[in-house]
C-alpha positions, 0 to 999 in steps of 0.5 A, a space after each residue: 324580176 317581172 310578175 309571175 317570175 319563179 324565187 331565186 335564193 340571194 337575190 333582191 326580188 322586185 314586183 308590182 304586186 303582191 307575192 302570195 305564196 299557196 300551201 295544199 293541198 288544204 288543210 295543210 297543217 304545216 308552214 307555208 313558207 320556212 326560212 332558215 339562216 343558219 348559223 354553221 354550215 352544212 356539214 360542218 364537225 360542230 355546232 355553236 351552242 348557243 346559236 347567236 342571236 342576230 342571225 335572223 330568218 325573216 325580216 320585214 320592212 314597211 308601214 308596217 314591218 310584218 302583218 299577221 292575220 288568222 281567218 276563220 280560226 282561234 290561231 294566232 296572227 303573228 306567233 313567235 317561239 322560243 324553243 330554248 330557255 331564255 329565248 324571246 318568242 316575240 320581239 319588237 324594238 323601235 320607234 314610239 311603241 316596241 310592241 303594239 296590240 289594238 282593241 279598236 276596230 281600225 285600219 292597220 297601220 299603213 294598209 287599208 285592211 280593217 281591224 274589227 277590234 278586240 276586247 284586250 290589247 295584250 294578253 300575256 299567258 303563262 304557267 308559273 312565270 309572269 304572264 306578261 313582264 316590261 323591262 326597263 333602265 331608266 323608264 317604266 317597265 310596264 306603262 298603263 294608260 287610259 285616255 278617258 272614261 272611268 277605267 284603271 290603266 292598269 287593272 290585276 286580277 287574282 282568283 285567290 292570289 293578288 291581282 296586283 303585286 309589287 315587288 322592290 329592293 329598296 324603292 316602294 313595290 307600288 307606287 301611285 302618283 296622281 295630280 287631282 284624284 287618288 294616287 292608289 285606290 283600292 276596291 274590294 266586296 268582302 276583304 280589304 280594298 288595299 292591303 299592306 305587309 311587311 316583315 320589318 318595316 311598315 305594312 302602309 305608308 302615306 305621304 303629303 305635304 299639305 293634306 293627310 299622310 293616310 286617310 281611310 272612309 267607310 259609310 257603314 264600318 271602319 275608315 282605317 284598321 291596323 293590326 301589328 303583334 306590336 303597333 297596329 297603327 303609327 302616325 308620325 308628324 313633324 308640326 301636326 298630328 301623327 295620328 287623327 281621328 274625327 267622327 261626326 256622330 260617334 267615336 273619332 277614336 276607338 282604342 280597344 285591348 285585353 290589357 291596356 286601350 290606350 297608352 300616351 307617353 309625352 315629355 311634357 304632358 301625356 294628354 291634352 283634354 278640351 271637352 268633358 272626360 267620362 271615365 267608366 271604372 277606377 281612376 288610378 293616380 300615381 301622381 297629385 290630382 288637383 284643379 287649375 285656378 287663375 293666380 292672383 298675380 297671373 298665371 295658373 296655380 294648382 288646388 289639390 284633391 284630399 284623398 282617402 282610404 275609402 270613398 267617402 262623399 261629404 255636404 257642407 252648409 251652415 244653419 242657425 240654433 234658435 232658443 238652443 237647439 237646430 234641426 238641420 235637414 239634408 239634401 235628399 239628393 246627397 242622402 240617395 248616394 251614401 249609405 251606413 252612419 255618417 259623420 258631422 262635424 259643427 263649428 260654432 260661431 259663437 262662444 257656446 258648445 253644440 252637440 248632435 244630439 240625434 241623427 237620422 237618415 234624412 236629417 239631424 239634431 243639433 243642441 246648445 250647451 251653454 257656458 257656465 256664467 256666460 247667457 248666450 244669445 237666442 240665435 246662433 249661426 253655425 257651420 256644419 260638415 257631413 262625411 258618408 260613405 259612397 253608397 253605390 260601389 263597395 270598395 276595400 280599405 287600404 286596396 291593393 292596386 296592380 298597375 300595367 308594366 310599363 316596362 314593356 312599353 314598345 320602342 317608338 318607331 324611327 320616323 320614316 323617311 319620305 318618299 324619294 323622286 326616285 319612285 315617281 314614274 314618268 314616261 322617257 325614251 325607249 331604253 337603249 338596252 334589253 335583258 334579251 340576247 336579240 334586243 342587245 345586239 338590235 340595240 347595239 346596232 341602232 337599226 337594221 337596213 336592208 341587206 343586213 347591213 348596219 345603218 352608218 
């Protein structure tokens, strides 16, 4: 066919030039080419419902397949419908990238026109679907990359809804893998920077080999929160720590409750303290308070607390009788914490009686009884002890106490699972199969050729 020559219908046509085809007059609001392949003839009784899918009106082949440009107007360049329910307005297939949408201002693939570039590559659009879907079999149905500069490869963004959601049967619904930096990040102004929920399982898992599983930081609030109706925060731990918290200047950890703060359960001990323990209110012992001393044969052993039905504070010393009679003063410190009558109790270290003979709030007298027929000496040592009653807290004999139920203590969870290789994406082939009628029957083929025929 020479340049100039008319179209002829099934037949290959041949030029040097390009053959442009004019639709007037303008504007014209119609196609300005339309071809159809049908799939019944004209005329025929029945039409197959539905059409199948490899009937094809319009194929370009090429460095670039089929170019679509839009002058002067919103319009799209290329737009592809699909006129019935789980039809494919667009479809592209083979090669490195299926579908291919540049931002970059550059010449088309194959050709000397200029692209000026867009801010977005892609824009998927819908009402209440999914805006944009990537489907895959062995591969990653939506792939996210940014060569450089400090932009996400996949950024989501919701108004009042999520603008990232994943969604998995049995694998994790998102899964972040990084060599050197964050594997997920997260980022918000007024709200959480990553949120995790479950129904049944953990709301957020972490996982690592050598470093922490979960690991939280703020410079003026929370590193980590956790709220569950039953545990809030779980840390499990095959050799380590299931759960750390360090602090430079305040708390490492905080624990608050209406009812019980924090509860420890060990097979062998329940806490393990090395430091100083400030307790603010009553400690309740069910079991032997006692101090831990080295053994005369190696070893710790155990001295145990005398207890009390009241809180009593007591002060041991000794003091000497001179010409019969002491006057034993006690310390001001120890006076300041008692209050009421106190109680003395003296040891002589000689043969000799010894009575209190006056007690006074700072100090008390002790005198001499001499034994009949037996002179006593001029000095005599002896030991004393002082009982009161503490004098800053009022404290009811005999108290009743309520402990926490410990009954109701929540099962420990099962230890989670790790991570399985499964859920780490990695770039692979484009896949043979697709989820579209068209895909499956250009997948079958492998590849078009011209003249519809299939490549051998």
């Amino acid at each position: 066919m020479a340049n100039g020559d008319p179209l002829r219908a099934g037949q290959i046509l041949d030029a040097e030039d390009t053959t442009i085809l004019d639709s007037r007059p303008f504007p014209g609001r119609g196609a300005g080419l339309l071809v159809r392949n049908y799939v019944f003839r004209i005329g025929a009784p029945t039409i197959p419902t539905p059409w199948p899918p490899d009937f094809i009106g319009i194929q370009g082949e090429g460095t670039t397949g089929v170019a679509g440009y839009s002058y002067n107007s919103l319009g799209a360049g290329v737009a592809g419908i699909g006129r019935d329910p789980g039809a494919t307005g667009v479809y592209g297939s083979g090669g490195d990238w299926a579908v291919w949408g540049n931002g970059i201002p550059s010449a088309l693939p194959g050709t000397t026109a200029f692209s000026p570039g867009a801010d977005i590559g892609v824009v998927g659009d819908a009402v209440d679907n999914a805006g944009v879907f990537g489907f895959s079999w062995f591969g990653c149905g939506v792939l996210g990359r940014n060569q450089e500069g400090q932009r996400p490869g996949v950024r989501g963004e919701g108004t009042t809804s999520a603008g990232v959601e994943g969604v998995s049967a049995s694998a994790p619904g998102v899964f972040g893998e990084s060599d050197a930096g964050m594997g997920v990040g997260g980022r918000s102004t007024l709200d959480a920077g990553v949120a995790g929920v479950s129904s049944q399982g953990a709301g957020v898992r972490g996982f690592s080999d050598q470093s922490v599983g979960v690991q939280g930081t703020s410079e003026g609030a929370k590193g980590v929160e956790g709220f569950g109706p039953k545990i809030g925060v779980h840390g499990t731990s095959l050799q380590g720590q299931g759960v750390v918290g360090q602090s430079a200047r305040d708390v490492g950890v905080l624990a608050l409750s209406d009812n019980v703060a924090l509860r420890a359960i060990g097979t062998r001990f329940a806490g393990d303290f090395h430091g100083d323990v400030v307790v603010r209110g009553r400690l309740l012992v069910r079991g032997a308070k006692s101090a831990v001393v080295p053994a005369p044969g190696g070893g710790l052993q155990a001295l145990y607390c005398i207890e009390a039905p009241e809180p009593w504070f007591e002060d041991i010393g000794e003091s000497e009788v001179i010409d019969g009679v002491a006057e034993v003063v006690l310390d001001p410190a120890y006076a300041a914490t008692v209050k009421g009558a106190y109680q003395v109790h003296l040891t002589p270290y000689a043969p000799v009686t010894l009575w209190v003979a006056q007690r006074k709030r700072d100090r008390f007298v002790v005198r001499l009884v001499p034994l009949e027929g037996v002179r006593p000496s001029r000095r005599i040592t002896f030991g004393w002890r002082v009982v009161a009653r503490r004098g800053d807290i009022k404290a009811k004999r005999f108290a009743t106490v309520t402990l926490p139920d410990s009954d109701g203590i929540s099962p420990t969870p099962a230890r989670a699972g790790r991570a399985t290789d499964f859920a780490v994406s990695k770039p692979v082939e484009v896949a043979r199969k697709s989820v579209t009628p068209l895909g499956q029957v250009i997948a079958d083929r492998k590849q078009i050729v011209p003249g519809g025929r299939k490549k051998k």
